[in-house]
LUMMI-843325 format. One record per residue (C-alpha): residue number from 1; x, y, z. Coordinates in pm, 1 decimal, decimal comma. Example, Ala and Ser with C-alpha at 12.3 -4.5 7.8 and 13.67 -1.06 7.14 Angstrom:
BEGIN
+------+----------+----------+----------+
| resi |     east |    north |       up |
+------+----------+----------+----------+
|    1 |   1230,0 |   -450,0 |    780,0 |
|    2 |   1367,0 |   -106,0 |    714,0 |
+------+----------+----------+----------+
//
This chain:
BEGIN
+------+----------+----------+----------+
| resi |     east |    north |       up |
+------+----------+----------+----------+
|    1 |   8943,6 |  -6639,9 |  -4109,9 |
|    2 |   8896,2 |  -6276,6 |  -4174,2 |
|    3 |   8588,5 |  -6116,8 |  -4020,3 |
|    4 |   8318,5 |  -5998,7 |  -4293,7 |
|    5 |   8251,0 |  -5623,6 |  -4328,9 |
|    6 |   7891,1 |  -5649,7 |  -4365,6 |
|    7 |   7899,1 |  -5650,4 |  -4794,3 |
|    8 |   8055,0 |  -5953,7 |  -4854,1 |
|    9 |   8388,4 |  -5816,8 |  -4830,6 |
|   10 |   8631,8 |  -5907,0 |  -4551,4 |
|   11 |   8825,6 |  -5641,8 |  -4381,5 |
|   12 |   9177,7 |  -5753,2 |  -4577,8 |
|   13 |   8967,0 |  -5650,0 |  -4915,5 |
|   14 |   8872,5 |  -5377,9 |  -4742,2 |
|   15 |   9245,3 |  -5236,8 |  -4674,1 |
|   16 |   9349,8 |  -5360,7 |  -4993,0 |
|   17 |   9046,6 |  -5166,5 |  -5220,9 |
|   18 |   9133,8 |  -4815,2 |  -4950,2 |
|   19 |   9520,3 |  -4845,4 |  -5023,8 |
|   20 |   9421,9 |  -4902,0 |  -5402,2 |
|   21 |   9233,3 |  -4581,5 |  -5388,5 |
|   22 |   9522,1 |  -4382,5 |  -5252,2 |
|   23 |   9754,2 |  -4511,2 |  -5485,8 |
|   24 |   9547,6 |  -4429,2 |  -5787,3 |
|   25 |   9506,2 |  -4067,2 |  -5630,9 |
|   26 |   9895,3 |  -4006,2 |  -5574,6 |
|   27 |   9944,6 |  -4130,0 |  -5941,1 |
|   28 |   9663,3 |  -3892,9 |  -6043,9 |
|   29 |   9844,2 |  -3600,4 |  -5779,2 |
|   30 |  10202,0 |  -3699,0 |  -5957,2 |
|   31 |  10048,9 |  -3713,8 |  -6350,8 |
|   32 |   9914,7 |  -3338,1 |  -6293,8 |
|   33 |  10227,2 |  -3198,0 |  -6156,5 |
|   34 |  10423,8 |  -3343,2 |  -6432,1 |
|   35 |  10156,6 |  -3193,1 |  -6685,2 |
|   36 |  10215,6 |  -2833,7 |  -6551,4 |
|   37 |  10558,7 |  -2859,1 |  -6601,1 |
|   38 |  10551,2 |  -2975,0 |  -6920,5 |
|   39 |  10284,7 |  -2682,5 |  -7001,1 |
|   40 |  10518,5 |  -2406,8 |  -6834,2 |
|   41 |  10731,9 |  -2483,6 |  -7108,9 |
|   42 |  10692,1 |  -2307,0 |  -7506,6 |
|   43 |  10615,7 |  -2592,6 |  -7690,5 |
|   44 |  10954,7 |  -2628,8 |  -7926,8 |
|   45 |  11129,8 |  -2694,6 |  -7559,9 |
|   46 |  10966,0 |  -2991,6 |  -7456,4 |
|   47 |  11110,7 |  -3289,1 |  -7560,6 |
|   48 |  10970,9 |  -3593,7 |  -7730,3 |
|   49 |  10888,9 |  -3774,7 |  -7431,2 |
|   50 |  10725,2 |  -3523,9 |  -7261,5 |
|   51 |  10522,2 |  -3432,3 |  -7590,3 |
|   52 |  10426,0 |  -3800,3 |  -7574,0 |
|   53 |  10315,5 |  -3762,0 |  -7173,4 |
|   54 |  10090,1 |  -3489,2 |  -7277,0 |
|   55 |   9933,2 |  -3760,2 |  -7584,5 |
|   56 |   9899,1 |  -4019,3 |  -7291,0 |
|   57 |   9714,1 |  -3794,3 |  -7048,9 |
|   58 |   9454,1 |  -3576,0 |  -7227,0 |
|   59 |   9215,6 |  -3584,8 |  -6943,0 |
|   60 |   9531,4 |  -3401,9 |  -6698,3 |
|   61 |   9634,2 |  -3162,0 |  -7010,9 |
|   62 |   9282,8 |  -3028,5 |  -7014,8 |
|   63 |   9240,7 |  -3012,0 |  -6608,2 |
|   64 |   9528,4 |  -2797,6 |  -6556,5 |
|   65 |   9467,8 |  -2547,2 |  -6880,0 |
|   66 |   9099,9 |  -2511,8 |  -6695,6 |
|   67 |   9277,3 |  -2399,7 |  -6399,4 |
|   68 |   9540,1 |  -2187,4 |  -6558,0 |
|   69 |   9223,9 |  -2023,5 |  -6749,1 |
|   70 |   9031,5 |  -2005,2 |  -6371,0 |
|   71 |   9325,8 |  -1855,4 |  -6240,9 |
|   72 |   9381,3 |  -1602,4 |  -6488,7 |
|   73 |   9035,4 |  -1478,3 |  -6436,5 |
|   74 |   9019,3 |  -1428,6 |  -6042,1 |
|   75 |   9380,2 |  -1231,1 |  -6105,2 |
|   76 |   9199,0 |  -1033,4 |  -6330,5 |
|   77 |   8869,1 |   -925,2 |  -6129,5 |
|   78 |   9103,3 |   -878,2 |  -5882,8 |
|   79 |   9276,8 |   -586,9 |  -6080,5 |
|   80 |   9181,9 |   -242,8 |  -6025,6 |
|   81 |   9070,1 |    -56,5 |  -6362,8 |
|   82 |   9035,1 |    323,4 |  -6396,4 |
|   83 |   8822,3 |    477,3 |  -6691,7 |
|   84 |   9029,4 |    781,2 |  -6877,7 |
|   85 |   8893,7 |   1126,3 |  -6779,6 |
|   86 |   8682,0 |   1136,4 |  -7083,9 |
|   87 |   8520,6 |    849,9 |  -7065,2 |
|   88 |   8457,9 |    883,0 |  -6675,1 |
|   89 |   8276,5 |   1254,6 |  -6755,1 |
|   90 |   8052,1 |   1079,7 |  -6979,0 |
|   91 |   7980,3 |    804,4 |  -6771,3 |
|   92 |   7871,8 |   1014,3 |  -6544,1 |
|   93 |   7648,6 |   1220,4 |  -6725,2 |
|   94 |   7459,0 |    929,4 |  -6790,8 |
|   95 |   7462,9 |    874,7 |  -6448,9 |
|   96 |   7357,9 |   1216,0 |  -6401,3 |
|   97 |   7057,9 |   1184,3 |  -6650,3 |
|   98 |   6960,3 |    904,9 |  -6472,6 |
|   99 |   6957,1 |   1056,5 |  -6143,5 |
|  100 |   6701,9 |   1344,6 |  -6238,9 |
|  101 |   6484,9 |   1101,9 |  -6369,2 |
|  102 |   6475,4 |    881,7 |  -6114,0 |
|  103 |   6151,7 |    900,1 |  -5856,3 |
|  104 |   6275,6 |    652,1 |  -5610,1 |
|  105 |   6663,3 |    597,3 |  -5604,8 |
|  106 |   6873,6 |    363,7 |  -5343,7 |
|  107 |   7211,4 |    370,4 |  -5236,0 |
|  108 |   7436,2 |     64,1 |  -5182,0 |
|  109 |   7739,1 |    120,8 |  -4997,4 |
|  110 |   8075,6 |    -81,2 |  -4959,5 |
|  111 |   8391,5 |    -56,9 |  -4787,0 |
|  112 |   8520,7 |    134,7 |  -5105,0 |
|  113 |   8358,0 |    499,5 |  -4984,4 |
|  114 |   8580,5 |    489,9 |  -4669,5 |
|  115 |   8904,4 |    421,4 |  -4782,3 |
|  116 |   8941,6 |    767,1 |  -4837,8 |
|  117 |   8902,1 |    777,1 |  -4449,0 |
|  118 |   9178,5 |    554,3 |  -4419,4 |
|  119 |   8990,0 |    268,4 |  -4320,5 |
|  120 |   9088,6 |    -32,7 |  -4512,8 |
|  121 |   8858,1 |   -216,0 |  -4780,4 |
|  122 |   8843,2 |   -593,8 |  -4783,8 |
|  123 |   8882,6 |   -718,6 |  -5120,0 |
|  124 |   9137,0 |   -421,6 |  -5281,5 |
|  125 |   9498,3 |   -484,8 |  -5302,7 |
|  126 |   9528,8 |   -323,5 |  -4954,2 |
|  127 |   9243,4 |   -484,1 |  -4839,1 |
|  128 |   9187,8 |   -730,0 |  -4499,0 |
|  129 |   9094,1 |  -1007,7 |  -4672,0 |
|  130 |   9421,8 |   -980,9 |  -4919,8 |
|  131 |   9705,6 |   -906,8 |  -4703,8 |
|  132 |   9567,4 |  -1206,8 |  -4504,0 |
|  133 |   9566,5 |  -1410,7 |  -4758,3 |
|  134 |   9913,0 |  -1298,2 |  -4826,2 |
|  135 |  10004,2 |  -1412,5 |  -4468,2 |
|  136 |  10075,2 |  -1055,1 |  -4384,1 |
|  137 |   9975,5 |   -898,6 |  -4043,0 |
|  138 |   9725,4 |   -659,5 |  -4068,0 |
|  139 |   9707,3 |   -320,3 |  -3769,9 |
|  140 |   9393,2 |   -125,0 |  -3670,2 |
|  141 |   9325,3 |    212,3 |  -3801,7 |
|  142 |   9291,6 |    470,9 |  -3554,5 |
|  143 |   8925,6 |    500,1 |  -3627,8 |
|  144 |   8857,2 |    786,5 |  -3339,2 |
|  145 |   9064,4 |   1023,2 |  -3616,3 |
|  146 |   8801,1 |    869,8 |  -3897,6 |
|  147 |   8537,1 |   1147,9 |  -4071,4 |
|  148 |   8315,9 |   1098,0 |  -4343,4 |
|  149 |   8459,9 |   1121,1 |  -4706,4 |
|  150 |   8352,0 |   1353,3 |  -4987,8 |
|  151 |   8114,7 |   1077,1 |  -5089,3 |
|  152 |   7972,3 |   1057,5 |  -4791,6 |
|  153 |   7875,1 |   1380,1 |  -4778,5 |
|  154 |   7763,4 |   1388,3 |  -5133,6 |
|  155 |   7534,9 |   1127,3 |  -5041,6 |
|  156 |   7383,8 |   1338,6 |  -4785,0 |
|  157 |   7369,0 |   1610,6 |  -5004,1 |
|  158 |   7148,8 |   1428,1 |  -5254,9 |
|  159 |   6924,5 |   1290,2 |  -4963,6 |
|  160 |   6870,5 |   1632,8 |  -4856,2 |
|  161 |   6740,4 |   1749,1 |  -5220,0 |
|  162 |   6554,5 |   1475,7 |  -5146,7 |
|  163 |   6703,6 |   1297,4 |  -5488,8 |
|  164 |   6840,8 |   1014,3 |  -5276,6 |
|  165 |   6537,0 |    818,6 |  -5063,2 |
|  166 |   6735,9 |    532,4 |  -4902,2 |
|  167 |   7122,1 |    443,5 |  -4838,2 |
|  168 |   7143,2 |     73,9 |  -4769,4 |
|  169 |   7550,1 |    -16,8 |  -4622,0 |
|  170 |   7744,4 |   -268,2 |  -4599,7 |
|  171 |   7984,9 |    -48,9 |  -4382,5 |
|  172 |   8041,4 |    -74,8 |  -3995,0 |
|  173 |   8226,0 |    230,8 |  -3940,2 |
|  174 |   7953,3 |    484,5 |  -3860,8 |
|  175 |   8070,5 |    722,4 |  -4099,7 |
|  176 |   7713,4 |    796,1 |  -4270,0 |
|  177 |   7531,5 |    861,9 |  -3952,4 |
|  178 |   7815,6 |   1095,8 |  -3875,7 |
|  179 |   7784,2 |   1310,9 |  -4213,2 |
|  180 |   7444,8 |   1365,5 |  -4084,5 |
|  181 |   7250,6 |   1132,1 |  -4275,2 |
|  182 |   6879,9 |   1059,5 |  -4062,2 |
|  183 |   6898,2 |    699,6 |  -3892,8 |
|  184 |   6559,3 |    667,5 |  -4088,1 |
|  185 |   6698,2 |    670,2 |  -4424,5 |
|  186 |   6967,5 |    447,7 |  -4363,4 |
|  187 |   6986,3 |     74,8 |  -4342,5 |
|  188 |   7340,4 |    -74,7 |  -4192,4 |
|  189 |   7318,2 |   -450,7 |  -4290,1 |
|  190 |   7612,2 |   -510,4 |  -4065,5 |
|  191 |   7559,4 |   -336,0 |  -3774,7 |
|  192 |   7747,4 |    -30,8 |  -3644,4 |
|  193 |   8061,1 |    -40,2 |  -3441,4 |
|  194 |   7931,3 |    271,8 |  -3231,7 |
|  195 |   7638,0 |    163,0 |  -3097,2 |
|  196 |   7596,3 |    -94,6 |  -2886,2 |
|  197 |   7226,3 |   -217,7 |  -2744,3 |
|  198 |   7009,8 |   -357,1 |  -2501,9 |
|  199 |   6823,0 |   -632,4 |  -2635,3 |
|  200 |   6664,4 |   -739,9 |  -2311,4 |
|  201 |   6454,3 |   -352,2 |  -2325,8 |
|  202 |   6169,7 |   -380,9 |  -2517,0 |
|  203 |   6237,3 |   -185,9 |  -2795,2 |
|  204 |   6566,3 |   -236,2 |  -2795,7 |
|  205 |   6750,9 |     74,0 |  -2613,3 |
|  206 |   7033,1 |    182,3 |  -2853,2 |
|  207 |   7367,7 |    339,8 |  -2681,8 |
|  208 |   7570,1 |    559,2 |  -2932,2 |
|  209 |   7933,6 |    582,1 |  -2799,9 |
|  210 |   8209,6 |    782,2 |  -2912,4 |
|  211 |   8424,5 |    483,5 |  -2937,7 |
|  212 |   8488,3 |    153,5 |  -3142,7 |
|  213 |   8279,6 |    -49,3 |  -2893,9 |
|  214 |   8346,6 |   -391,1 |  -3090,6 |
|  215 |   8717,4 |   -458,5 |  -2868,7 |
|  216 |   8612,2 |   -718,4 |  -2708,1 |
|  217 |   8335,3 |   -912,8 |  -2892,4 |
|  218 |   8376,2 |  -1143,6 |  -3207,6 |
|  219 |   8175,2 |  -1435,8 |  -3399,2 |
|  220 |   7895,8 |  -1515,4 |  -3172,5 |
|  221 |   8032,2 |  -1303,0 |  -2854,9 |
|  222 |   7870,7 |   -983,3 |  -2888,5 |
|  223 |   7903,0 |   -885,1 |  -2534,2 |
|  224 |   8051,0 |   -560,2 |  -2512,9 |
|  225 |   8140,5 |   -580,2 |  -2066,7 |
|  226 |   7892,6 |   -299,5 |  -2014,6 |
|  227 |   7481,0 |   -279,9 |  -1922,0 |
|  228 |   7232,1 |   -137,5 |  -1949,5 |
|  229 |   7173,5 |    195,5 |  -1745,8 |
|  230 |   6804,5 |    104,7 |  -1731,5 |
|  231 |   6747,1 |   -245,2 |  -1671,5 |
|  232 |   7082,1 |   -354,9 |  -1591,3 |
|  233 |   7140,7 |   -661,0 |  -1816,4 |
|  234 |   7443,3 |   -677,5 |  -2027,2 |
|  235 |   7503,2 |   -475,9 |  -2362,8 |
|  236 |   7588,0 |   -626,9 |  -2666,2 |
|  237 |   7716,3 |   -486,3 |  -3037,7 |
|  238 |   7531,7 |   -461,6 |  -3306,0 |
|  239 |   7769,4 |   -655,7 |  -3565,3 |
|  240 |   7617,9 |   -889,4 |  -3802,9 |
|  241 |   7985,5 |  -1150,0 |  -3867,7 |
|  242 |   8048,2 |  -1375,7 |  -4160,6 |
|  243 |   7829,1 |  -1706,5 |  -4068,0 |
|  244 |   7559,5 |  -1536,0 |  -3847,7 |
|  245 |   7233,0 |  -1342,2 |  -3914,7 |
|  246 |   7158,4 |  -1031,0 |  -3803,6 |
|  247 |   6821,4 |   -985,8 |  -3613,7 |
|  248 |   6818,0 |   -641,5 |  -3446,7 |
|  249 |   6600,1 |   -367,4 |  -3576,8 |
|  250 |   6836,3 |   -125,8 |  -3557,7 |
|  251 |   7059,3 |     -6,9 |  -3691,1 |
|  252 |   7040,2 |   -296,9 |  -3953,2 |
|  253 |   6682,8 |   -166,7 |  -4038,1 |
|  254 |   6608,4 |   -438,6 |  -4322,3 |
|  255 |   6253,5 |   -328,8 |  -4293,3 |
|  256 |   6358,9 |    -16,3 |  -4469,5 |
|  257 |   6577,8 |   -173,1 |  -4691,9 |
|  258 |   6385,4 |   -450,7 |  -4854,0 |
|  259 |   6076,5 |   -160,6 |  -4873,4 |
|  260 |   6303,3 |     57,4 |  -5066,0 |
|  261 |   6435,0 |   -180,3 |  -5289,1 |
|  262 |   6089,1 |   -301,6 |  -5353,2 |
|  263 |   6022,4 |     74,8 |  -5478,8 |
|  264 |   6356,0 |    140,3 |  -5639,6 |
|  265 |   6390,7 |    304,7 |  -6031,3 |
|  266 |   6779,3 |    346,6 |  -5932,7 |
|  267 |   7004,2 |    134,5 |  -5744,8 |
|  268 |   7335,0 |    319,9 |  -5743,8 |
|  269 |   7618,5 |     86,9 |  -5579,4 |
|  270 |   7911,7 |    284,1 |  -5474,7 |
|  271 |   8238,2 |    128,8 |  -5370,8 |
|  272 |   8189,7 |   -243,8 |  -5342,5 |
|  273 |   8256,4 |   -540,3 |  -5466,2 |
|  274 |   7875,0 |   -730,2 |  -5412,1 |
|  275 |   8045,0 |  -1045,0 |  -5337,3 |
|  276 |   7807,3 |  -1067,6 |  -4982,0 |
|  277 |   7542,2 |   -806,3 |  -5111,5 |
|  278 |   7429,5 |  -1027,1 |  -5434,4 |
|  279 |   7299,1 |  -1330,6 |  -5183,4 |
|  280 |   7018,4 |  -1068,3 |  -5059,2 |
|  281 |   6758,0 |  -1170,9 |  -5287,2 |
|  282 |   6521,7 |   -883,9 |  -5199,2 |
|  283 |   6750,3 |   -631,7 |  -5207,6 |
|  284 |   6745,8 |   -698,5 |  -5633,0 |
|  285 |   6385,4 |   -692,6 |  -5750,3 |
|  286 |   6457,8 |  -1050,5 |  -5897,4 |
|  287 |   6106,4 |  -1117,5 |  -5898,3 |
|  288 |   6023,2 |   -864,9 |  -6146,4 |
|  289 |   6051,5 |   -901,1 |  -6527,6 |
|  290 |   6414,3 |   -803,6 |  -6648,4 |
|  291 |   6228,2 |   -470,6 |  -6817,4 |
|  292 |   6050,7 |   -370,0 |  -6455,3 |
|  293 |   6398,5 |   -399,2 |  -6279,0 |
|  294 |   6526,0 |    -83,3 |  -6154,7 |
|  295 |   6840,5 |     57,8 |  -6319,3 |
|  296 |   7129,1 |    -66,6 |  -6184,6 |
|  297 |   7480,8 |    198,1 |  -6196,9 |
|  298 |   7799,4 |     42,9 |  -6017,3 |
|  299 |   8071,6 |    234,6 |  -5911,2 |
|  300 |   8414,8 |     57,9 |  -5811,5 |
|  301 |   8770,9 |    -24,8 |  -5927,3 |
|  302 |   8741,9 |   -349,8 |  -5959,1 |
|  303 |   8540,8 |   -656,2 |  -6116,3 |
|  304 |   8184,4 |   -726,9 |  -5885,7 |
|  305 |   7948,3 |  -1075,3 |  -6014,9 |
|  306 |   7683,7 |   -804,9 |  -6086,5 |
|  307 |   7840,5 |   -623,3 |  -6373,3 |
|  308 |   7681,0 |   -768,2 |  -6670,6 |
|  309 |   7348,6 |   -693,0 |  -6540,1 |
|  310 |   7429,0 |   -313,8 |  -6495,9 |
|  311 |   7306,7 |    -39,3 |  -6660,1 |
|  312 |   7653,5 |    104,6 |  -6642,6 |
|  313 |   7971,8 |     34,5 |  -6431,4 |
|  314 |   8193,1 |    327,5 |  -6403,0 |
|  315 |   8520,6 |    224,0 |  -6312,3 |
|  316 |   8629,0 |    493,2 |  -6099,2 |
|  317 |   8711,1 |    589,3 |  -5749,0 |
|  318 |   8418,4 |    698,9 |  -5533,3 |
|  319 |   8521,9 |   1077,8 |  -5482,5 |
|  320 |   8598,9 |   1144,9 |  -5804,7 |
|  321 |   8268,1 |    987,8 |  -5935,6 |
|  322 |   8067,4 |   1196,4 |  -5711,0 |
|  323 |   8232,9 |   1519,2 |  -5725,8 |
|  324 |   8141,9 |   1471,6 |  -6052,8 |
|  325 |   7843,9 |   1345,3 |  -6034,0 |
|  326 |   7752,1 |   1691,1 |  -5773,8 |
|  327 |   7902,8 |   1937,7 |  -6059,3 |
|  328 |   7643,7 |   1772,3 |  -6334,7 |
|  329 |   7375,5 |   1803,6 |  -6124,1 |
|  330 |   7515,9 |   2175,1 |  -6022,3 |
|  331 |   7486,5 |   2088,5 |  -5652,7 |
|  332 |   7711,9 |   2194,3 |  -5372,1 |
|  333 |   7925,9 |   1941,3 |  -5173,2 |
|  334 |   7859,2 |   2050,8 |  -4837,8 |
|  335 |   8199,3 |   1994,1 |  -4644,6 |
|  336 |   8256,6 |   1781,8 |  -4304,3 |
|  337 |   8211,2 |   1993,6 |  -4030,2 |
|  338 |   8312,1 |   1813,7 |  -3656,9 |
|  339 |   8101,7 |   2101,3 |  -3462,2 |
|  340 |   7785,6 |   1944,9 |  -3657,0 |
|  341 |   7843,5 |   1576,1 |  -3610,0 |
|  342 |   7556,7 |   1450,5 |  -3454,9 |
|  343 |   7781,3 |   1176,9 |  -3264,4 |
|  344 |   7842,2 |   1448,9 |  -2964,2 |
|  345 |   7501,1 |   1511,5 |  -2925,6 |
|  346 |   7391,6 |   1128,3 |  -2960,6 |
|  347 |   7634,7 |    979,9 |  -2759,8 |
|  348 |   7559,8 |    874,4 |  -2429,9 |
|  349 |   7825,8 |    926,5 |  -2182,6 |
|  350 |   7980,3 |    645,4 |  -1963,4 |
|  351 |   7940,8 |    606,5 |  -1600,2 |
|  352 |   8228,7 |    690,3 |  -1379,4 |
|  353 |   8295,6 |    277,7 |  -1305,2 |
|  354 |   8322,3 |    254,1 |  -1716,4 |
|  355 |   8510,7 |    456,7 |  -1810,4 |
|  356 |   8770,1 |    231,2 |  -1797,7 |
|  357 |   8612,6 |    -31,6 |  -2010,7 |
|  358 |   8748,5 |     38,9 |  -2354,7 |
|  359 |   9142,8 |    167,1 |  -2445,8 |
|  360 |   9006,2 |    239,8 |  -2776,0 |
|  361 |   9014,7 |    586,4 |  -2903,0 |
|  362 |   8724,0 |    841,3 |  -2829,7 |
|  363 |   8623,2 |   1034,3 |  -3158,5 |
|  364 |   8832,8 |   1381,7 |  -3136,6 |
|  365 |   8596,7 |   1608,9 |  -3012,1 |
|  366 |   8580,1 |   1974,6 |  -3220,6 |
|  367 |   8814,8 |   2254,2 |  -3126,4 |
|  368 |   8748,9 |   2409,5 |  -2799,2 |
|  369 |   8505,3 |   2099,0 |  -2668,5 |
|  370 |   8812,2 |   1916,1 |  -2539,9 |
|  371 |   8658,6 |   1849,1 |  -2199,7 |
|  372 |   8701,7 |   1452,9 |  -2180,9 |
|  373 |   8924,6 |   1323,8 |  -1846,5 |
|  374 |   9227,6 |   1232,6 |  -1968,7 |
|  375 |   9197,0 |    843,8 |  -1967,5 |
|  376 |   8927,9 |    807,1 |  -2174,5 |
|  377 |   9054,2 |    945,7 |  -2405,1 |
|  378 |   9232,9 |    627,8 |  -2474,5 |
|  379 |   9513,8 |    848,4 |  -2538,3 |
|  380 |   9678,7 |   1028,3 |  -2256,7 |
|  381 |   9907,7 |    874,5 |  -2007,5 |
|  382 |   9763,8 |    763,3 |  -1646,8 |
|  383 |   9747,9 |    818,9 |  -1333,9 |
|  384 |  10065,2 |    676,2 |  -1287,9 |
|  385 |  10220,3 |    884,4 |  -1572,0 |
|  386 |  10204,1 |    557,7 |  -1828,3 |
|  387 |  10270,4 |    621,3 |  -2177,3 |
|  388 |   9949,5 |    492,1 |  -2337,9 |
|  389 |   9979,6 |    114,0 |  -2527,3 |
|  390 |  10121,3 |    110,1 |  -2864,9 |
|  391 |   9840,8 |     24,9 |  -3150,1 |
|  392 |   9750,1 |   -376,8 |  -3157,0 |
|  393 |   9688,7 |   -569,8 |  -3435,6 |
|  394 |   9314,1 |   -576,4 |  -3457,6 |
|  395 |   9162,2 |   -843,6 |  -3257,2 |
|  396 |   8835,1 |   -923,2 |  -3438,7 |
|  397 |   8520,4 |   -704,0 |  -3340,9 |
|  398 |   8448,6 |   -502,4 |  -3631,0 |
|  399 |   8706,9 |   -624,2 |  -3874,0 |
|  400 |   8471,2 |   -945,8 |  -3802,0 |
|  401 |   8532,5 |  -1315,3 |  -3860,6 |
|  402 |   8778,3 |  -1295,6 |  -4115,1 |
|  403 |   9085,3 |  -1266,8 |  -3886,7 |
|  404 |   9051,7 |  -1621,4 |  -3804,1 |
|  405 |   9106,4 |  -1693,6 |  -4173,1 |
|  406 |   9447,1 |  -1577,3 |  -4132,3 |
|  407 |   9518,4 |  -1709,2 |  -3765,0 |
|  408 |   9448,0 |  -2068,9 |  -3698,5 |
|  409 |   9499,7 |  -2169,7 |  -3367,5 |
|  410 |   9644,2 |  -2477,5 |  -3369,1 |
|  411 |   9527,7 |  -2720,7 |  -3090,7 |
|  412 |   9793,5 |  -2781,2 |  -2798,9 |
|  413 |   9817,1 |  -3190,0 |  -2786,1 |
|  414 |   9804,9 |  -3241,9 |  -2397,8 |
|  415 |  10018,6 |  -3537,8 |  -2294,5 |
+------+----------+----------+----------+
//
């Protein structure tokens, strides 16, 4: 006699009710894929039977137009749109309005502001996250040769006329500390990829480095193979990943940025997509009443899940915006300048036994302060008279947790 499963139902019931289920589920898989075909077609091609197949299975018919309609959508946001000059010049005089009468206005930054620095976005047709999903390979940047865009130095500008209280980034690339922009008005939600810290120092001791010092750290390994010149323990990055939350001071500073949300008139997002930055509840004032909300102005190319609560979204690329943005305001874009970057006078130099702990680039140094030794550099030949590596696909570190979206190891069966 069969044994009893514990319900009343013997373990032949049992196998017969599971292989039931799967059979119903392949008929259901098998109905849907003939209903899309049938759809694909106009409707004077289909023939009577399959008109009839569509009759029998409403339930499928209306599944798969939801998805087509889904579909259709995400391709959509997923376009980039470009206002015509004229409306983009009055866009941004209402911007520019907005601006002057602002009293306390906050910056959110995305991956969008640096593409112009030929760092890749995430979301944009280029982006990480799409050529992965495309199953394409995707190669670092040679972020030493990286320098702050025209927005970034427009966003400088405007902190400097002191119209611009707090820029709050999504961005690891250290390109607003570079254009000069205080460490106190700045808030890097994601960490920095050229600092690394000691968290065992109390406060934290912060080491600036003229390199990408992410190469060998990744979800939940943020140890970077150096220490601490003080206390000796072991440095790690500062990288907040997909999946983990950030809980250094600095350089994420979310002090600073939930305080100046909490006072913000203005939020003015520039170049992304809010996909990550719409989950931080205090960063939106959603507390208030919809009338004591701050303005909200978006700037970026493509759809973000924030747009119908804007003020305005210009659809526009960042540089353009604020170049125009500068000329309403009749301010002057101060331009990059390498012998002012406050990275050479930050950084702290390796020790002799690390200087060989990175092949990453160093950060060019400015015309006539080329006094590095040759190998780190990262891009001179050895010793030995070795051509240095070609460029590696990026392994992680800054680019973050997403890589491993695209590569799945698959486990080795050991016999």
């Amino acid at each position: 006699m069969e044994a009893d499963t514990g319900a009343g139902v013997s373990r032949a019931e049992k196998k017969a009710l599971d292989k039931a289920k799967i059979v119903h589920r392949e008929t259901e898989r098998n109905v849907l894929k003939t209903v899309t075909r049938i759809l694909k077609k106009a409707e004077d091609e289909r023939t009577e039977e399959e008109a009839r197949t569509l009759l029998r299975h409403p339930s499928a018919v209306e599944q798969v137009r939801g998805r087509s309609v889904r579909s259709g959508q995400q391709r959509r946001r997923r376009e980039e749109v470009c206002d015509g000059v004229e409306e983009l010049r009055t866009k941004v005089s209402q911007l520019a309005a907005a601006v002057r009468c602002a009293q306390h206005l906050v910056v959110y930054t995305g991956a969008g502001i640096s593409t112009a620095a030929s760092i890749p976005d995430y979301r944009g047709p280029n982006g990480v996250w799409t050529q992965l999903q495309k199953g394409q390979a995707v190669s670092s940047s040679d972020l030493g040769r990286a320098e702050p865009t025209l927005t970034h130095m427009c966003i400088k500008a405007l902190h400097q006329q002191n119209l611009v209280k707090h820029v709050v980034s999504q961005n690891c690339d250290g390109l607003h500390l570079r254009s000069g922009l205080p460490q106190h008005a700045l808030s890097e939600l994601h960490g920095n990829m050229l600092i690394e810290v000691c968290a065992s120092c109390i406060p934290a001791r912060e080491y600036v480095r003229m390199f990408d010092v992410t190469e060998r750290t990744a979800l939940r390994r943020h140890a970077t193979g150096r220490r601490c010149g003080r206390c000796g323990a072991e440095l790690r990055d500062t990288i907040v990943h997909f999946g983990e939350r950030g809980t250094l001071e600095q350089p994420l500073n979310w002090s600073g940025a939930a305080a100046a949300a909490g006072s913000a008139d203005l939020i003015l997002c520039l170049g992304s997509s809010l996909k990550v930055l719409k989950k931080y509840a205090c960063l939106w004032s959603m507390n208030r009443p919809a009338k004591r909300r701050p303005l909200l102005f978006i700037v970026n190319l493509q759809w973000t899940p924030k747009d119908d609560l804007a003020t305005l979204k210009i659809n526009g690329r960042c540089d353009e915006v604020m170049e125009l943005l500068m000329e309403e305001l009749d301010l002057q874009i101060p331009p990059y300048n390498k012998a002012e970057d406050p990275i050479f006078h930050q950084a702290t130099p390796l020790r002799p036994e690390e200087e060989l702990s990175h092949t990453r680039c160093l950060i060019a140094p400015p015309a006539g302060q080329e006094d590095q030794p040759p190998d780190a550099q990262g891009s001179a030949p050895d010793a030995q008279g070795h051509a240095p590596p070609a460029p590696q696909p990026v392994q992680g570190g800054w680019f973050g947790r997403g890589f491993s979206k695209g590569r799945k190891r698959k486990k080795r069966k050991t016999v």
